[in-house]
Each structure stands twice: as structure tokens, then as C-alpha cells.
GUVEX-782757 format. One record per residue (C-alpha): y, x, z. Coordinates in steps of 0.02 Angstrom, whole numbers, plus 50000, padded with zeros to 5 digits. Layout:
BEGIN
     py     px     pz
      Y      X      Z
...
//
This chain:
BEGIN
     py     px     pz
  48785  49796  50198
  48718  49785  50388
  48791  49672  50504
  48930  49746  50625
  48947  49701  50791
  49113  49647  50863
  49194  49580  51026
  49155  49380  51057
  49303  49361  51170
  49406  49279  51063
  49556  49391  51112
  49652  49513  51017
  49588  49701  51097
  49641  49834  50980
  49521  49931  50917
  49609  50112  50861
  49505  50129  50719
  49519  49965  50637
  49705  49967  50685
  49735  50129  50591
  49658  50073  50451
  49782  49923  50456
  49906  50029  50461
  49847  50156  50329
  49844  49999  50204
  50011  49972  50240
  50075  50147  50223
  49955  50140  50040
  50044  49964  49989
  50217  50065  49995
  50161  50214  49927
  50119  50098  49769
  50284  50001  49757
  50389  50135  49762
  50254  50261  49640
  50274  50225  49438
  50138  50290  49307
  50131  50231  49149
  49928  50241  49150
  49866  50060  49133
  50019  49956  49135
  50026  49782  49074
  50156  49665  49021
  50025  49515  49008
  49893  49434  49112
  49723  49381  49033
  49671  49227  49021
  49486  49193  49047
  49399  49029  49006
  49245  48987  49126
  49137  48896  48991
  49010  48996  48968
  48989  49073  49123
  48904  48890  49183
  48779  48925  49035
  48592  48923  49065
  48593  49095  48950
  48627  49251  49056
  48685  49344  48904
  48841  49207  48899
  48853  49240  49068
  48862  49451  49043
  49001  49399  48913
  49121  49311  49041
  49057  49449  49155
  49126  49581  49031
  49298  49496  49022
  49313  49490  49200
  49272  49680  49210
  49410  49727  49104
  49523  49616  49174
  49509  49691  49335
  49518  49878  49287
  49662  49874  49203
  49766  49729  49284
  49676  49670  49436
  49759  49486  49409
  49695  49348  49300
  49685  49167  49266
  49535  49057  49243
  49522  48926  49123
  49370  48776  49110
  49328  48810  49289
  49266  48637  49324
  49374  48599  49455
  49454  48451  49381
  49679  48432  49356
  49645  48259  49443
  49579  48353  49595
  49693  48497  49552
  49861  48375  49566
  49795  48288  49730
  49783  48460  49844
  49959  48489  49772
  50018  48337  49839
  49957  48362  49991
  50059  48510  50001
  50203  48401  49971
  50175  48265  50108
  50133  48400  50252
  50284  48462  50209
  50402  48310  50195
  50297  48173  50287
  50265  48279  50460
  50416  48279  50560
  50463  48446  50652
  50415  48391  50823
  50212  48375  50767
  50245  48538  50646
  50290  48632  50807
  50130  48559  50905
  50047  48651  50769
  50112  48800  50754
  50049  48958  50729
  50101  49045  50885
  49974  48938  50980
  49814  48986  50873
  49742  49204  50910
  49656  49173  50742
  49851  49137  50637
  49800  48947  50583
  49913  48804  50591
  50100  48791  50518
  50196  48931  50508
  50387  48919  50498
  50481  49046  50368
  50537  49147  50527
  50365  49186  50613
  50283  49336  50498
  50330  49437  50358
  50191  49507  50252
  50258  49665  50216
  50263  49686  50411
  50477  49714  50422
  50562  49584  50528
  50712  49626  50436
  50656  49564  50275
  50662  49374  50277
  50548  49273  50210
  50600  49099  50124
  50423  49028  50127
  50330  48891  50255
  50166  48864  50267
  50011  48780  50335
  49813  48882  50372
  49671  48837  50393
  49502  48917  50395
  49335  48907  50360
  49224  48763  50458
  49030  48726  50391
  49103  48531  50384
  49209  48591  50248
  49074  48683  50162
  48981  48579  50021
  48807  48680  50070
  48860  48639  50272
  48832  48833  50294
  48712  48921  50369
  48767  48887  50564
  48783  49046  50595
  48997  49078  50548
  49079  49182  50658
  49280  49206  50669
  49380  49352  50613
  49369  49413  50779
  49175  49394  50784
  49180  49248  50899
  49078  49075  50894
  49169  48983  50986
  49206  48814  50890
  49337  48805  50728
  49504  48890  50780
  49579  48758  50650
  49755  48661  50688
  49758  48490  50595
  49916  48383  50581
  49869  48192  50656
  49773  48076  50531
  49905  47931  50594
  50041  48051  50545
  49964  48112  50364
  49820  47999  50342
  49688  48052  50235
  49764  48233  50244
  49603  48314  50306
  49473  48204  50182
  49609  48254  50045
  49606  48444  50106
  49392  48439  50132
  49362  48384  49963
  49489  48497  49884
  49417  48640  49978
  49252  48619  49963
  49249  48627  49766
  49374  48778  49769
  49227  48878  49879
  49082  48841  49776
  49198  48904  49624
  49220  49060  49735
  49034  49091  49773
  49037  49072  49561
  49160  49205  49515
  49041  49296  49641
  48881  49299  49550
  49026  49328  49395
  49092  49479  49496
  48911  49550  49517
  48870  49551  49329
  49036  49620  49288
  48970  49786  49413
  48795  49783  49354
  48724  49715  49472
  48597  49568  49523
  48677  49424  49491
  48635  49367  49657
  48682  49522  49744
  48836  49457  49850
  48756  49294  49898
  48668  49356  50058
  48834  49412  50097
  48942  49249  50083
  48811  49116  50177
  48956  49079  50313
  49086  49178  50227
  49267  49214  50261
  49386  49066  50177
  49582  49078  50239
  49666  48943  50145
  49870  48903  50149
  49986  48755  50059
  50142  48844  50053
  50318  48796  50016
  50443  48877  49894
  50628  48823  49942
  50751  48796  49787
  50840  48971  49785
  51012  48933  49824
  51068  49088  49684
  50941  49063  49551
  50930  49228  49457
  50821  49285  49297
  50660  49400  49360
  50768  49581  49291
  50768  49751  49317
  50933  49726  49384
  50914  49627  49517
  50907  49656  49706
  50809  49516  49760
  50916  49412  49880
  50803  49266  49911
  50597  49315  49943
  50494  49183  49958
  50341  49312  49991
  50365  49491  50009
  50287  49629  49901
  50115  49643  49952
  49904  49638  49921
  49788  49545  49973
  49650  49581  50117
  49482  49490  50081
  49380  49499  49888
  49488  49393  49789
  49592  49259  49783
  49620  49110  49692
  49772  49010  49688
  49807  48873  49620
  50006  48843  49571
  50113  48695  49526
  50214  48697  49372
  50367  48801  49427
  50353  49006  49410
  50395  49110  49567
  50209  49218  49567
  50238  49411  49502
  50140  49564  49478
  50178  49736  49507
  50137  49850  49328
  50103  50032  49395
  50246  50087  49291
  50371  49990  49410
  50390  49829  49306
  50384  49657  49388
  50285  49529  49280
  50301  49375  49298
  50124  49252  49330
  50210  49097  49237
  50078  48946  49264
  49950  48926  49159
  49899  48730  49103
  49746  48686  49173
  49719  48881  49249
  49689  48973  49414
  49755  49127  49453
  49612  49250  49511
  49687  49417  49594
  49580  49573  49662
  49604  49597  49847
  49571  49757  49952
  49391  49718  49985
  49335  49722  49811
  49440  49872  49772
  49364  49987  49918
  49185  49893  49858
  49214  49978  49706
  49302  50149  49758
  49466  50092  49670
  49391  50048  49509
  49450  49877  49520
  49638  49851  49553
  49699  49766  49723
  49873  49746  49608
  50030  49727  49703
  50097  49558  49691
  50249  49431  49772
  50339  49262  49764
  50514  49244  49698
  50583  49081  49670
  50705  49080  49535
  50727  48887  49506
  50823  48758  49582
  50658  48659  49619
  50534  48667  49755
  50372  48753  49725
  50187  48751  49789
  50064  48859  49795
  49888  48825  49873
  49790  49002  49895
  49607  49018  49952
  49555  49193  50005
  49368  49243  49997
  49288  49344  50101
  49121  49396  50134
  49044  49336  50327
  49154  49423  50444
  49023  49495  50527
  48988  49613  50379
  49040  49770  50325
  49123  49829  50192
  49071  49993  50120
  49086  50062  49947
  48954  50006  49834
  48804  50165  49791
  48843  50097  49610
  49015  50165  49619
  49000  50326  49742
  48915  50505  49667
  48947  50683  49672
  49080  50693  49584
  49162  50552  49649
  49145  50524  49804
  49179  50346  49906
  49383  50357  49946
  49360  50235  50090
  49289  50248  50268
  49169  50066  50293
  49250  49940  50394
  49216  49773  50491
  49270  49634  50370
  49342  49501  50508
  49417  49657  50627
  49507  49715  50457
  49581  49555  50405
  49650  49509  50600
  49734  49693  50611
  49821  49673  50447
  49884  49495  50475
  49947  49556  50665
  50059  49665  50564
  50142  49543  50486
  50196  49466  50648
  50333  49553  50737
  50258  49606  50940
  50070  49542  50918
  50026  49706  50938
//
């Protein structure tokens, strides 16, 4: 994948090409909620435990490899087990979640807040977006971004990160006061910085799985693309049982998928995650002990001309209890491209996607979810 060059302004100029493709996703995302096929539907999500994929022998490594393959053809959702990130460490970023949440008064939210930031970090009220790009559908949810910055990175990068909109200009990032939260950002470094060198893992993982050099993405992901969120689940105020039956009243996160290669979240102990079976059913993602979700986002799925599944997914939450949710989701640099791999392309099947700039892609489709940015 060359390098693509992009605008260093730091501004939002539309470009019509990447903006169409934005909004061809988002055509494609409805198109898939509303089709139903029975052809690879699921009613359960694999579980896949990490073990061996740390072992010195390549062929244990092939094996996870081959789990993850399957696992991503047919569901395009699954967790991770024995990933090495410990619960200690696990519980700790949760709690974080908590105390931004409860400890920050409004006032320093709102000095924060998202509105101020042309690269959508920093706290973000329920009211400001809606994923599914429809001011009319509310969204229940608050949350707090944050981005990638080589002080966060255990390898201290490469010093050469750009942003999503290809500028250098210094980290974009919005952080609440140390006197307010203290030890919020030490708490949030070391959490993030073992939950990237997992991701750059399940790369070298991801490669095997499409036959390729193990190493194949890692020339790829030296500064790469790492939007992270804590985000807060309200008690539903009419808890209702996940059902065919139900019009959803209460969405904490609308129906959507995700932009970059994957994503891994990591979930408290309260359900609310659930995935979209192509026949139409909603499954529900109940939390795993000791597990990470890992989903397939739209990257991976045009890297591998639909073979893997970028699976339709949202956030309802059914309980009378708050829930968390702490998300991480990798991307290459954003000054790549992203073109279907020549493993996955031939004659007969041709590549169904047009190559696009990773950062430019991932800034158009998260304008649409703000009512007037563009």
C-alpha cells in the first residue's frame, strides 16, 4: 500500500470522492439492516483463547490463525480469551470510565467537549452525534475520545504520525484536568498502551489467518490509527428483553459498523452489545469473563473484497444498571491506503471496492454522524 497524500491544513475541505464514499457506506450499512438471507447466520459468537498464538511455534500460531479466519467469515465478531492483558488492568480502565463520568463536573465536561476539537476528541454529550447519521434517532450514550499520541505508544512510535486529516500538527487530544481526575491520564496511558501492542498482535494473527507474511501489516501500523472512547450506558428507564418484538425505545448506540480494521472492546459485566445475523436476528454479545470482544471493521472487509464480515452491530441497554464500554479502534497510519489485497482480487472476482485514503475515510464517516459538519 503506497502512501497517499492529503491536505495538512488541519481543516475539514471536502473532498467529493472521499465524501461519496462516506456516503455510499452509509447507504450499504442500511441496505444490510433492512436485507435478510439465511446464508451464514449465527446465533453464537466464538470464543477464541490467545494462548498459543504467543507461542514460539508458528504452526500454534497458524492454529489460532485458523480460528480467527473462520470466525471472521462467517460472523465477523468474536471474543478473545488469555490475551495477556491482565483483569487487574482490565478493572482499572473501567473505573476510569466511571470517575470521568461521575467525578468531572459539567462545567470542565463542557471545556472539553467535542464541538471544540476538527479531529471529534474530547467528551461528547448523548445529544452531539448519532452514528447512524439521523438526528432524529436519539442516542442514550456519553462519551469521552481520545486518539493516538507516540507518548501513549509503548514503542514511542516512529515520529512520523499524522492525523486523520493528514496533518502534523501536535496531538488534537482533549484531557480532563489532573487536579480534577488525578491520575486519569497515567491510568488511561498504561491501559492504552497494552491494549495497542495486543492490536499490532491480532495483526500479525490477522495476516496468518489471509496467508500471508506474518509480518505483512507491520510496515503499515508504525504510527497507526488508534481512536479510543469510555462510554456510558444510562439505566434504561423501560427495561425490556432483546425480542423480535420490540421497537427499541431507548438506543444507547445506533445500528451501525465500524470504520478502521478492527476493534476491540473491552465491556463491564452488564450486556447491552448486539450483533446483526444476516437473516435479521439481533444477538446478543453477553460479556465474556476474562474476554475481549474483537469485531471486523470496514477496512479489513474491503482489504479482503468482502470475505471477512464488517457485521452490523449496536448498544441496547436493557438493565436498570449503568454500563461501560471502553472501545479501541485500529487503524493502519492514516496516511495509507486501503486497497483490496492481490491475495483476494482475480478474474473472476474482481476487487468490489475503489482504494481509499485511510484518515480522509474515517473523518468523512464520523462528519456524518454529526448533524451540519458538513
Amino acid at each position: 500500500m503506497a502512501a497517499v497524500s492529503q491536505s495538512t491544513s488541519g481543516g475539514h475541505s471536502v473532498s467529493p470522492s472521499m465524501m461519496a464514499e462516506a456516503i455510499k457506506a452509509q447507504e450499504y450499512l442500511q441496505q444490510r439492516i433492512k436485507a435478510k438471507t439465511a446464508t451464514n447466520s449465527f446465533r453464537t459468537i466464538p470464543i477464541i483463547d490467545l494462548t498459543r498464538s504467543f507461542s514460539d511455534s508458528l504452526e500454534d500460531r497458524q492454529s489460532v490463525a485458523n480460528e480467527i479466519h473462520e470466525a471472521c467469515t462467517k460472523v465477523g465478531f468474536f471474543y478473545i480469551t488469555n490475551h495477556g492483558i491482565s483483569k487487574d488492568a482490565c478493572d482499572a480502565a473501567l473505573k476510569l470510565a466511571s470517575r470521568f463520568f461521575h467525578e468531572l463536573p459539567q462545567e470542565s465536561k463542557d471545556a472539553i467537549h467535542m464541538k471544540k476539537s476538527d479531529q471529534f476528541r474530547g467528551y461528547e454529550p448523548a445529544s452531539f452525534s448519532s452514528v447512524v447519521g439521523d438526528p432524529t434517532e436519539k442516542e442514550t450514550k456519553e462519551a469521552f475520545n481520545w486518539g493516538y499520541e507516540a507518548g501513549l505508544d509503548p514503542t514511542g512510535g516512529d515520529g512520523a504520525y499524522v492525523e486523520l486529516d493528514g496533518s502534523s500538527k501536535g496531538s488534537p487530544n482533549q484531557w480532563p484536568s489532573e487536579d480534577e481526575i488525578p491520575g486519569f491520564y497515567k491510568g488511561i496511558a498504561e491501559y492504552y498502551g497494552e491494549i495497542l501492542q495486543l492490536c499490532r498482535h491480532i495483526c500479525r494473527l490477522f495476516a496468518l489467518s489471509l496467508s500471508l507474511p506474518e509480518t505483512y501489516f507491520e510496515r503499515l501500523t508504525t504510527h497507526p490509527g488508534g481512536i479510543a472512547r469510555l462510554i456510558r450506558y444510562p439505566p434504561s428507564t423501560n427495561p425490556k428483553p432483546l425480542s423480535e418484538l420490540n421497537t427499541e425505545e431507548e438506543i444507547g448506540l445506533g445500528a451501525h459498523t465500524d470504520y478502521e480494521c478492527f476493534t476491540l472492546l473491552l465491556q463491564d459485566s452488564n450486556p447491552g452489545l448486539e450483533v446483526l445475523s444476516p437473516d435479521g436476528h439481533w444477538i446478543s454479545a453477553q460479556p465474556v469473563e476474562g474476554g475481549i470482544v474483537v469485531n471486523v471493521a470496514d477496512f479489513l472487509m474491503r482489504w479482503t473484497n468482502e470475505k471477512y464480515k464488517s457485521t452490523v452491530h449496536r448498544v441496547v441497554n436493557r438493565t436498570e444498571r449503568e454500563r461501560y464500554s471502553i472501545p479501541l479502534f485500529f487503524s493502519i497510519n492514516y496516511d495509507e491506503k486501503v486497497e483490496t489485497l492481490p491475495s483476494c482480487v482475480s478474474e473472476e472476482n474482481p476487487s468490489k471496492f475503489e482504494p481509499i485514503a485511510a484518515g480522509r475515510y474515517v473523518l468523512d464517516r464520523l462528519a456524518l454522524t454529526v448533524p451540519g459538519k458538513y
